[in-house]
C-alpha positions as CSV (number, residue, x, y, z in Angstrom):
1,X,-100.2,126.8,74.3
2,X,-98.7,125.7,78.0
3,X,-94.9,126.0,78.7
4,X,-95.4,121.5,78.8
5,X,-96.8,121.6,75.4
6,X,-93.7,123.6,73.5
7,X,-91.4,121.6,75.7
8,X,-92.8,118.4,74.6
9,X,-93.2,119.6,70.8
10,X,-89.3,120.6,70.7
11,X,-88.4,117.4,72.0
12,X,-90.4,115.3,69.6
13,X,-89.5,117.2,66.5
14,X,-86.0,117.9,65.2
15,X,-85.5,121.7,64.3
16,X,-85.2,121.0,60.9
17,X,-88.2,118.6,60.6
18,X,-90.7,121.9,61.7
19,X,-89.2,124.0,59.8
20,X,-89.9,121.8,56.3
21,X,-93.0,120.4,57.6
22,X,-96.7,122.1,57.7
23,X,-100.2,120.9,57.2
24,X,-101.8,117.7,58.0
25,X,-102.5,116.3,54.4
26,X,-101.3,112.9,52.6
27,X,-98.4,112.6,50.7
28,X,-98.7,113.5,47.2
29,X,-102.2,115.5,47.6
30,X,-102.9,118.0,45.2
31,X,-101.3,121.5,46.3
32,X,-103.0,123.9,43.6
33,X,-105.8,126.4,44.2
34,X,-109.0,125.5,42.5
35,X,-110.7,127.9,40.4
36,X,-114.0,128.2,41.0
37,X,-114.8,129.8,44.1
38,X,-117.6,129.6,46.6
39,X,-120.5,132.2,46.4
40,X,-119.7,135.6,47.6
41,X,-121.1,136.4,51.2
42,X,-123.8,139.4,50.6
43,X,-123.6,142.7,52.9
44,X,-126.2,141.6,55.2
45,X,-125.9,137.6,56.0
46,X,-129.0,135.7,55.2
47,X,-130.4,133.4,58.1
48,X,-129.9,130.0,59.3
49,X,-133.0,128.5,58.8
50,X,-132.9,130.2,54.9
51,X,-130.4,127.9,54.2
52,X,-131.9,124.7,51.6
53,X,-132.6,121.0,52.8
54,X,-135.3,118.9,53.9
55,X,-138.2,119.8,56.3
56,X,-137.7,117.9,58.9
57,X,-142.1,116.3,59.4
58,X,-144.2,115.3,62.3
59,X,-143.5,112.3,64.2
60,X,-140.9,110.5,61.1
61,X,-139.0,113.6,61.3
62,X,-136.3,113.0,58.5
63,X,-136.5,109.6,58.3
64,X,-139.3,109.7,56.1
65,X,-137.0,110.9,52.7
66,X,-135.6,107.1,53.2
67,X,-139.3,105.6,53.4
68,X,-139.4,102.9,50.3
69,X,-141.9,104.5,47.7
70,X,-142.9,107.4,49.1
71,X,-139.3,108.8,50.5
72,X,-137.3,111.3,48.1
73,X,-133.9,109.1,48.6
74,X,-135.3,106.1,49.1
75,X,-133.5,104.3,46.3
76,X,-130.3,105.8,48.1
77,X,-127.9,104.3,50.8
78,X,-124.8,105.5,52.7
79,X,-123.0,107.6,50.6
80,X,-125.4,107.8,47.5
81,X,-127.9,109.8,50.5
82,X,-125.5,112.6,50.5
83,X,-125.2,112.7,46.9
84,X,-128.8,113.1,46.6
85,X,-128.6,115.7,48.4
86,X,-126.2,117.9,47.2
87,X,-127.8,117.6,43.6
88,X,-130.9,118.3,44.9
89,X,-130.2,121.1,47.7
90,X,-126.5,122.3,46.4
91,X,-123.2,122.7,48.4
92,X,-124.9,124.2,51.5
93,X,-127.6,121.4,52.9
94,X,-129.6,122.4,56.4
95,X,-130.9,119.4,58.8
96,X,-133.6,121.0,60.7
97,X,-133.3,119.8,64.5
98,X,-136.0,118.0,63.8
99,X,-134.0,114.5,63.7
100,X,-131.6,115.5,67.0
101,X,-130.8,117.7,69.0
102,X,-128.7,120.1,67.2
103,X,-129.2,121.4,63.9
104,X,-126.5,119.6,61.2
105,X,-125.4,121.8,58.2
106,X,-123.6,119.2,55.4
107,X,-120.7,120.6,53.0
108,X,-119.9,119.6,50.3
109,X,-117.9,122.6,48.4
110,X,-114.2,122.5,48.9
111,X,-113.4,126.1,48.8
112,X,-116.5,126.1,52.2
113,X,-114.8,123.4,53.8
114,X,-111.3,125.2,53.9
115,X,-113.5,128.6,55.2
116,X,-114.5,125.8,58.0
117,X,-111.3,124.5,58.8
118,X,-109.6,128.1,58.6
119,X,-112.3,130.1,61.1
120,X,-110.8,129.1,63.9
121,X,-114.0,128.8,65.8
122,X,-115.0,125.2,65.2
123,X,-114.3,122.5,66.9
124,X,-114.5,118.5,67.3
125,X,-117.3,117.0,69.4
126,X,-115.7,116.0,72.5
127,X,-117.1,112.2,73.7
128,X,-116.7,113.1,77.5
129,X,-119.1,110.7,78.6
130,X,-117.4,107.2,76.7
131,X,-116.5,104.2,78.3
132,X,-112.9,105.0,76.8
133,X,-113.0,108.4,78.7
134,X,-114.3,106.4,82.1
135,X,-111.6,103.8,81.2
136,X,-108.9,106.5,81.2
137,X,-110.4,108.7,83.9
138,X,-110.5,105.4,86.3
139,X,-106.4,104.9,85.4
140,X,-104.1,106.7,87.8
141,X,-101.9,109.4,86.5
142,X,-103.8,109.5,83.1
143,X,-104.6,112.6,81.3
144,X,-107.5,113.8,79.5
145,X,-107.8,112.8,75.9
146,X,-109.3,116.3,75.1
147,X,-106.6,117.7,76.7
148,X,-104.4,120.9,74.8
149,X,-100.8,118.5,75.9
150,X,-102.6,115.6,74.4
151,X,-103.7,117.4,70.9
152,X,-100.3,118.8,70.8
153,X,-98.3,115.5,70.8
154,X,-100.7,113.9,68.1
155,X,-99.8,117.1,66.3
156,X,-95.8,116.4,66.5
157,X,-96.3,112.7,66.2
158,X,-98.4,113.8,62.9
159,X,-95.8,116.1,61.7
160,X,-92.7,113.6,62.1
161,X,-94.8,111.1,59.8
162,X,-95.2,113.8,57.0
163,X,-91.3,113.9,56.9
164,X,-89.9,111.8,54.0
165,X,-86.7,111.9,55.4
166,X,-88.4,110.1,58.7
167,X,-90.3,107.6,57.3
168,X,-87.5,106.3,55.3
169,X,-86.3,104.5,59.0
170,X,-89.2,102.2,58.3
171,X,-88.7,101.1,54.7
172,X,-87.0,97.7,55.3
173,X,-89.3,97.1,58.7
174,X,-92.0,97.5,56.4
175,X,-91.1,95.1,53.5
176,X,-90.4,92.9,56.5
177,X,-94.0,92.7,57.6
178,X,-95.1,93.1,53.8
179,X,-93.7,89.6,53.6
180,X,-94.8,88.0,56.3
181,X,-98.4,89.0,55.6
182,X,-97.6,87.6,52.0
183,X,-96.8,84.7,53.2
184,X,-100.2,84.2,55.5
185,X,-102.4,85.1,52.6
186,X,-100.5,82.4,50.5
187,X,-101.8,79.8,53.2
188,X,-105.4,80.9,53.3
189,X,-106.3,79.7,49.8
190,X,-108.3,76.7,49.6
191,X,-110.5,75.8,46.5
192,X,-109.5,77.3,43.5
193,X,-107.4,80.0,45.0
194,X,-110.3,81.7,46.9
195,X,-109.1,83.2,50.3
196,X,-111.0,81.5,53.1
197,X,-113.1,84.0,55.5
198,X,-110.0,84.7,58.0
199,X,-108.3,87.4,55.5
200,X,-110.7,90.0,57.6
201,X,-108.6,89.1,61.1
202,X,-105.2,88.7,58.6
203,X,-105.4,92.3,57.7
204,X,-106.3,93.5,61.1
205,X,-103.0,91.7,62.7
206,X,-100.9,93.6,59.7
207,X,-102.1,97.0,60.4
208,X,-101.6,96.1,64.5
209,X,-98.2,95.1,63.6
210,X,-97.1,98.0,61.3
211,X,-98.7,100.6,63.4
212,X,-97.3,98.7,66.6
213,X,-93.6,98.9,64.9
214,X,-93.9,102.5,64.0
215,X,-95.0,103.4,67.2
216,X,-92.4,101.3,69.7
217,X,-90.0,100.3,67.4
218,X,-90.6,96.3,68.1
219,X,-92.0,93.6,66.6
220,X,-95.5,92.8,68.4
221,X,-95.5,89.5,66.7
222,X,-98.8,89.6,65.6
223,X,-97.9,87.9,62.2
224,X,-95.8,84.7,63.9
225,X,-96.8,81.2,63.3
226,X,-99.1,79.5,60.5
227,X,-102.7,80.9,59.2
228,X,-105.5,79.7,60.3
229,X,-107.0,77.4,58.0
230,X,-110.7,76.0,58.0
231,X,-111.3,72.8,58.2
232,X,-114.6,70.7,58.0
233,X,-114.0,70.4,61.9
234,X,-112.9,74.2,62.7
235,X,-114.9,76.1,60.0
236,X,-117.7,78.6,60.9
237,X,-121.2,77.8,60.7
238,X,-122.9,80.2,57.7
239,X,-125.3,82.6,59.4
240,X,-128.9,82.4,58.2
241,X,-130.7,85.9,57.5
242,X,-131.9,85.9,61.3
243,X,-128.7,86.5,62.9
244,X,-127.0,89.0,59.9
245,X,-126.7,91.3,63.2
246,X,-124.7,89.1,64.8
247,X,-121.2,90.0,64.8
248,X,-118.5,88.0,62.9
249,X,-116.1,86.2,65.0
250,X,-112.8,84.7,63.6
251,X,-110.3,81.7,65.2
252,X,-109.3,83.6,67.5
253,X,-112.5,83.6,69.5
254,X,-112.5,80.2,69.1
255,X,-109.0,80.1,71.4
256,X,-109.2,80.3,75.0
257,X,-106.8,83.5,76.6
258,X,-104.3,81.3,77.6
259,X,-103.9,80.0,74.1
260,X,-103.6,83.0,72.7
261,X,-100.4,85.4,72.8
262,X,-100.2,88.8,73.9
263,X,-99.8,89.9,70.2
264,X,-102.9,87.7,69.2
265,X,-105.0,89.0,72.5
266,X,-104.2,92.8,71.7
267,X,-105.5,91.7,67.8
268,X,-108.4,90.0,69.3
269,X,-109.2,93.2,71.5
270,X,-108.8,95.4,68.6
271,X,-111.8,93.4,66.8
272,X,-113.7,93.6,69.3
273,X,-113.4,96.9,69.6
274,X,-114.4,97.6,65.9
275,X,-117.1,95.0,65.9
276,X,-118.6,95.8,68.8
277,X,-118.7,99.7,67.4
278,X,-117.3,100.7,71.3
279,X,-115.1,103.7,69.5
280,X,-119.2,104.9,68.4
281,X,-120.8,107.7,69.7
282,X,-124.8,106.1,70.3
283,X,-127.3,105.7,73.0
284,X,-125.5,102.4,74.2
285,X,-122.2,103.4,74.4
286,X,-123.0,106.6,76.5
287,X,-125.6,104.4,78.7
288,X,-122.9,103.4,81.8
289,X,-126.3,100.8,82.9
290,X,-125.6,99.4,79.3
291,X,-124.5,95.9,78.6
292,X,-121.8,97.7,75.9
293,X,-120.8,100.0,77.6
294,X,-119.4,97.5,80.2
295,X,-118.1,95.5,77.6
296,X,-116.5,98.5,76.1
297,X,-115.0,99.5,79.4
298,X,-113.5,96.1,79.7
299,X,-112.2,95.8,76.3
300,X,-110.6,99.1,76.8
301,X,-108.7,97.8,80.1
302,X,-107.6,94.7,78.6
303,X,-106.6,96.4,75.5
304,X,-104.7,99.1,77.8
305,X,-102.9,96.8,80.0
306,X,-101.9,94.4,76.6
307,X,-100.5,97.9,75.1
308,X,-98.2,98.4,78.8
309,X,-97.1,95.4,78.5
310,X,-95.6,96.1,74.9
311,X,-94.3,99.8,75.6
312,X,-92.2,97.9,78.4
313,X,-90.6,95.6,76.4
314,X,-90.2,98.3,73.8
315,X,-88.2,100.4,76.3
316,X,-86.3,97.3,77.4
317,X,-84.9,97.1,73.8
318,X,-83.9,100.5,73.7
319,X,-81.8,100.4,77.0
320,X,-80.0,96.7,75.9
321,X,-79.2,97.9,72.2
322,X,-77.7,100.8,70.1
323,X,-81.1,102.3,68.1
324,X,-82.0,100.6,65.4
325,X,-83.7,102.6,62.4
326,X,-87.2,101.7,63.4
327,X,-87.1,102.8,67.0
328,X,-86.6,106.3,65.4
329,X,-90.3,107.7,66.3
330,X,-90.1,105.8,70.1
331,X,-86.5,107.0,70.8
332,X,-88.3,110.8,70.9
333,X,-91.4,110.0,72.5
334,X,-89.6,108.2,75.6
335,X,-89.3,111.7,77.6
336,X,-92.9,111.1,77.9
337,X,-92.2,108.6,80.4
338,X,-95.7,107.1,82.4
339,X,-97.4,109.2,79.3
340,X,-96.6,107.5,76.9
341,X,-98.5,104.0,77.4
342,X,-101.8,105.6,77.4
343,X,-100.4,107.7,74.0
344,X,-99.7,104.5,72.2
345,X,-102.9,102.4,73.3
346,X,-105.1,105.6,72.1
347,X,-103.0,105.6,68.6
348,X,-103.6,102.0,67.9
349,X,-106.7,102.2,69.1
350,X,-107.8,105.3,66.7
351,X,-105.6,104.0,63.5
352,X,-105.7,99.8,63.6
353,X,-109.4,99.7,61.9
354,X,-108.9,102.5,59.3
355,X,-105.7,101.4,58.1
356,X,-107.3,97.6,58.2
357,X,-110.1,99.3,55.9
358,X,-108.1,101.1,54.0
359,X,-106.2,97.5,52.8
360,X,-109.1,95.8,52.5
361,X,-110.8,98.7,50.2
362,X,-107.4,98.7,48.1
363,X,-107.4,94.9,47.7
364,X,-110.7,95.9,46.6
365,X,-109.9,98.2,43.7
366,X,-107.0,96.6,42.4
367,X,-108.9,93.6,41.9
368,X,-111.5,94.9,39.6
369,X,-108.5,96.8,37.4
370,X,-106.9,93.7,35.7
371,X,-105.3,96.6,33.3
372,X,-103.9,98.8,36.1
373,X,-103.0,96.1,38.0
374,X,-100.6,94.4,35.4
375,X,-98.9,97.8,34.9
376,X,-98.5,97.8,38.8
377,X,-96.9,94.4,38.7
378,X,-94.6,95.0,36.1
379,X,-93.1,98.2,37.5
380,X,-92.9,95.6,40.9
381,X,-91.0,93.5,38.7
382,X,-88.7,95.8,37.7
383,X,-87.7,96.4,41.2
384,X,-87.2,93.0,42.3
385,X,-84.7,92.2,39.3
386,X,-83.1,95.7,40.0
387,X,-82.6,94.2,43.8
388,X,-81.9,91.0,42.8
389,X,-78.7,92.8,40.3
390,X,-77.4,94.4,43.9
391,X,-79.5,97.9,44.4
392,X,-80.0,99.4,47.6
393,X,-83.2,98.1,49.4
394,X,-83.8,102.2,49.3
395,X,-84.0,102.6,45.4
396,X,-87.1,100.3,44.9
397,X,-89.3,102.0,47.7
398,X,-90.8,104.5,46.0
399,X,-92.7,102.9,42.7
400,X,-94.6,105.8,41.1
401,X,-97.3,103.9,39.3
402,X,-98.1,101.6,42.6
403,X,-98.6,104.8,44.7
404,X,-100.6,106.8,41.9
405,X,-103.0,103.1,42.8
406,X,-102.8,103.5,46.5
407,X,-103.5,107.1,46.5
408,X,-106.4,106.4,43.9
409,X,-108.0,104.1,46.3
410,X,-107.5,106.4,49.1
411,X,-109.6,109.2,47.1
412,X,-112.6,106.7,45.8
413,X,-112.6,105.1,48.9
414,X,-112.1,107.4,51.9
415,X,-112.2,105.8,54.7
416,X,-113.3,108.7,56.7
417,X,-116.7,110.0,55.1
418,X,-116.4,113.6,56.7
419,X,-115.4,115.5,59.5
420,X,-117.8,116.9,62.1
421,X,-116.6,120.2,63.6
422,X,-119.3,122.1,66.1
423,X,-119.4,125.7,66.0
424,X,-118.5,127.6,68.8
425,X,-119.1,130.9,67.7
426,X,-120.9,132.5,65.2
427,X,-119.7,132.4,61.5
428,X,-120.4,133.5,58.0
429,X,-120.4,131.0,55.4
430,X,-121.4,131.7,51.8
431,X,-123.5,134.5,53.2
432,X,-125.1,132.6,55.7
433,X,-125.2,133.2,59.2
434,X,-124.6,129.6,61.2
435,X,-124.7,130.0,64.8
436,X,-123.0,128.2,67.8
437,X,-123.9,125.1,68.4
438,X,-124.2,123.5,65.4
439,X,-122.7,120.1,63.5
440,X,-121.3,120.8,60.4
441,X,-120.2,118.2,58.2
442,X,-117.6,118.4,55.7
443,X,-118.6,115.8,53.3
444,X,-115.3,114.7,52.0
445,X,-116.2,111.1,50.9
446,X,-118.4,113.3,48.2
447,X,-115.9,116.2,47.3
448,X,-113.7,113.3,46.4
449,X,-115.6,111.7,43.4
450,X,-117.1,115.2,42.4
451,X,-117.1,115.2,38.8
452,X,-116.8,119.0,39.1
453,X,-113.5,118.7,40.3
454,X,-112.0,115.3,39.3
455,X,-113.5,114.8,36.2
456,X,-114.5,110.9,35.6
457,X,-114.4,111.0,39.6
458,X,-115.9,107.6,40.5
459,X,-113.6,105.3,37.9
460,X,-110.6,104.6,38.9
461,X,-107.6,106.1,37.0
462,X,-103.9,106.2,38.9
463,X,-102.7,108.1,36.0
464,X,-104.3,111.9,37.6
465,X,-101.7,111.3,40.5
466,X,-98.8,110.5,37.7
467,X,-96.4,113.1,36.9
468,X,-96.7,114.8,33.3
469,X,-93.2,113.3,32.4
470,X,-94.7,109.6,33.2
471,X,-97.6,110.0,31.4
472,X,-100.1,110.9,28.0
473,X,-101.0,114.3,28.3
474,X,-104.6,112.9,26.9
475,X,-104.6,112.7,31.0
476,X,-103.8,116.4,31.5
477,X,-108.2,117.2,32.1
478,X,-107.7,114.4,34.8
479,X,-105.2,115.9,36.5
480,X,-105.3,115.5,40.7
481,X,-103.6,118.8,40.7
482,X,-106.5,120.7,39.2
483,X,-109.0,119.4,42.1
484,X,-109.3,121.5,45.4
485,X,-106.8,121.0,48.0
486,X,-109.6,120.3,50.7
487,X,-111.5,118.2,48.5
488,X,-109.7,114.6,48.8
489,X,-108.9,114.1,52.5
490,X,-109.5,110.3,53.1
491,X,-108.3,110.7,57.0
492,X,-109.5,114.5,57.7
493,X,-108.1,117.2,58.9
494,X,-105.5,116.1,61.2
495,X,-104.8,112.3,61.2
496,X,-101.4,111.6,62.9
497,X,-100.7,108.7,60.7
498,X,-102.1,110.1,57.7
499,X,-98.8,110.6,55.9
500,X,-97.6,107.3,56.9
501,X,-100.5,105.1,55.4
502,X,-99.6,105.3,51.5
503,X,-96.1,104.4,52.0
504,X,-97.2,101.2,54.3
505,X,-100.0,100.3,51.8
506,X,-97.2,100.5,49.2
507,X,-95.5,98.5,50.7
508,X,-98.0,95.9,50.7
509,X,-99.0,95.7,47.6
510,X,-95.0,95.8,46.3
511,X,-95.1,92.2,48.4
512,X,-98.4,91.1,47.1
513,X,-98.2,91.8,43.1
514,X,-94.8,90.8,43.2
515,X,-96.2,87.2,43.4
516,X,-100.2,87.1,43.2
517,X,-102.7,88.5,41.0
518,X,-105.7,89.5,42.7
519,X,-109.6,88.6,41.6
520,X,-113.1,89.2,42.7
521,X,-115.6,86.6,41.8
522,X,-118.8,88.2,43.1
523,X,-120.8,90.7,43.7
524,X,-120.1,94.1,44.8
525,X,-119.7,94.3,48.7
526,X,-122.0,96.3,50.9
527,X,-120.8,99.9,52.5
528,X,-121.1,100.2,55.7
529,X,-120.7,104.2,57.4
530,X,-121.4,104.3,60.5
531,X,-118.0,106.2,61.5
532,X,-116.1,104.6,58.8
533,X,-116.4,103.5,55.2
534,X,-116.0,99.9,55.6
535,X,-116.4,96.9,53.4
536,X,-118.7,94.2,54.6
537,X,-118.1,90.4,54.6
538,X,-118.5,88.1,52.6
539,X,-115.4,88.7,50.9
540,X,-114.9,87.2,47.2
541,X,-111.7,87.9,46.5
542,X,-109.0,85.0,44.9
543,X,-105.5,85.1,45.1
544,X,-103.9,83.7,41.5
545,X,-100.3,83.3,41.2
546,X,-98.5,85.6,39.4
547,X,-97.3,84.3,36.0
């Protein structure tokens, strides 16, 4: 680690704070050691190629498996692919490199995936050749984003937001924004309650905001002023089946720049970002003669010079003022100086869709669980008479049956699937030899609804992440703490804000039970994974009050 790095890691992180601190998982994971343990490596390590998965054939390669009729999996889709596979190859699946130009080995036992992340010889892809890369590379004074100084402030950023302590500046900031989002979603109802086809861009302004508060301690004011509402006049035409490829746009495409506001341009960037898929490692994006990878590259300038604009003002309002709670993370992270706009345009960058995803996934959940979503309302209720009597905003923060929901939704829907470390030496695992140079994929979104270690792992039941004293023991088989700790990971290994997003989605929901009830009326929504587990439009979701 470079004499920079420690300096920079001692001035972002209190003494006490890395000393109480460790690890990279959510709040609340399990912490116990499974049982079952992986098979044990023999003597001699067996090959590479010995280890199980599909032949990779002439010409369709493994694309054939998917073929309707003929195809092994091809009744299966996104995640159910990977399912099929493990029950029909095991924990250990081999892609020949038959399909690209690396072999892929896919992981789907826990107790592997910690011999991964513990070898200390695997690594993330780097994406040197992205137009976020160029972007960067073209600034003055900018750094690598694969640099060690770069990896080690996400580390300290990542460790501050694991600290309880910490995140407790940003409790009242939080309902703040809770509220206003409320609020929006309140004017988006039209007929019969349903929430009109803008709740997509309403959820992406929240998580820019709370992410944009956490990070420079200001409001970005991406929240201000009505909703947009549909009209017959202002409402989008319905796509026909021709153009389902054609990416959604929302009112504020519909806005000239000059309408817009910074907060609302930096919102508007972000979805363009995420629509467009620029964040994507394909053929297009790495193609600089490519029509998207200039309209990534200019995305990521406007989006960079939006994000100056705002770490400017946010170090204007810590010269003319005392510190206020919130500007807790951004009061350490100013001795980065001309480093630190380029920090927070990567952050919001890397964490404004997932956390977006994450809402929309948990809006998701709670709306099918009429049951589990009463009991979530009540215990809200609680806490808004116990405020309204004269407790402390800090005493109805933390409601234990509203974060065993979130952190249910985070572990059926992850919205990472898996994280992709490359070899870089040779290693052993479960008596195979892997060499350098290949993928291997730790399946998380799949060790997360294993039945092997959750037990009833694809319904959803907020009692396994209760405490025994809170609930039936007739849970105790159930339990979270039982599972692996590698196997629920819904942001991977080492997410900065991974600690942070089950007290923001709590949070949201506190706001959004306390007055609504939320409904689906229609049928389940389609999974998208090309880098992240999203939900695709159309949305059915209805927004009754609250009795």
């Amino acid at each position: 680690m470079s004499t920079s790095a420690i300096l920079i890691r001692q001035l972002v992180i209190p003494r006490q704070s890395r000393r109480r601190l460790s690890g990279s998982g959510q709040r609340g994971a399990a912490t116990s050691p499974q049982r079952r343990v992986a098979p044990a490596p023999a003597s001699q390590p067996r090959p590479f190629a010995h280890i199980p998965g599909p032949l990779a054939l002439p010409m369709l390669r493994h694309s054939a498996y998917v073929l309707p009729r003929i195809g092994n999996f091809h009744h299966s889709v996104g995640l159910g692919l990977l399912e099929g596979l493990q029950a029909r190859y095991g924990d250990l699946v081999r892609l020949a490199k038959g399909s690209r130009k690396r072999p892929v080995l896919y992981v789907f036992d826990p107790e592997l995936m910690k011999e991964v992340y513990e070898s200390k010889v695997t690594r993330p892809p780097q994406w040197e050749r992205s137009p976020l890369q160029e972007q960067r590379r073209r600034a003055h004074n900018q750094h690598s984003l694969h640099s060690d100084e770069t990896k080690e402030i996400w580390s300290a950023i990542g460790t501050l937001l694991q600290d309880e302590t910490f995140l407790n500046n940003y409790d009242k900031i939080f309902d703040d924004i809770a509220a206003d989002f409320t609020r929006r979603m309140g004017e988006l109802r039209h007929l019969e309650n349903a929430l009109n086809e803008e709740i997509s861009t309403e959820v992406y302004r929240w998580s820019l905001e709370t992410l944009g508060v956490v990070l420079l301690g200001i409001r970005l004011g991406c929240l201000d002023g009505p909703a947009h509402v549909p009209t017959e006049l202002n409402r989008g035409k319905e796509k026909t089946s021709l153009e389902d490829d054609t990416p959604e746009t929302c009112s504020l495409w519909k806005r000239s720049e000059e309408e817009l506001s910074a907060a609302e341009l930096l919102v508007r960037c972000s979805l363009q970002v995420a629509g467009g898929g620029h964040l994507l490692r394909s053929h297009h994006t790495l193609r600089r003669d490519s029509d998207t990878f200039t309209s990534a590259l200019r995305a990521f300038d406007m989006h960079y010079s939006l994000t100056e604009q705002f770490v400017s003002r946010a170090m204007h309002a810590l010269r003319r003022s005392s510190v206020r709670a919130e500007q807790a993370l951004v009061q350490r992270l100013r001795v980065l100086q001309d480093r630190l706009p380029p920090l927070a345009s990567d952050l919001l960058l890397a964490g404004v869709e997932p956390l977006a995803q994450t809402a929309l996934s948990m809006f998701y959940q709670v709306s099918l669980q009429a049951a589990q979503q009463q009991r979530a309302h009540d215990e809200v209720s609680w806490c808004a008479a116990a405020r309204a009597a004269g407790a402390p905003h800090s005493s109805c923060t933390r409601l234990p049956y509203l974060l065993a929901c979130v952190t249910e939704t985070l572990r059926l829907f992850p919205v990472t699937g898996g994280v992709v470390r490359r070899t870089a030496q040779d290693i052993t695992l479960a008596g195979y030899q892997v060499p350098a140079g290949v993928d291997i994929v730790l399946a998380h979104a799949v060790s997360s609804k294993d039945e092997k270690q959750w037990g009833r792992g694809k319904c959803f039941i907020p009692e396994r992440w209760c405490s025994s004293s809170s609930s039936s023991r007739d849970w105790e088989p159930l339990r979270a703490s039982r599972a692996h700790p590698a196997a629920c990971r819904p942001f991977g290994e080492r997410c900065p804000a991974g600690g942070l997003v089950g007290t923001v989605l709590a949070a949201l929901a506190t706001r959004l039970l306390d007055k609504y009830r939320l409904e689906w009326h229609g049928p389940a929504p389609t999974v998208s994974i090309a880098a992240l587990n999203k939900l695709q439009p159309p949305y059915y979701f209805v927004l009754q009050n609250a009795c």
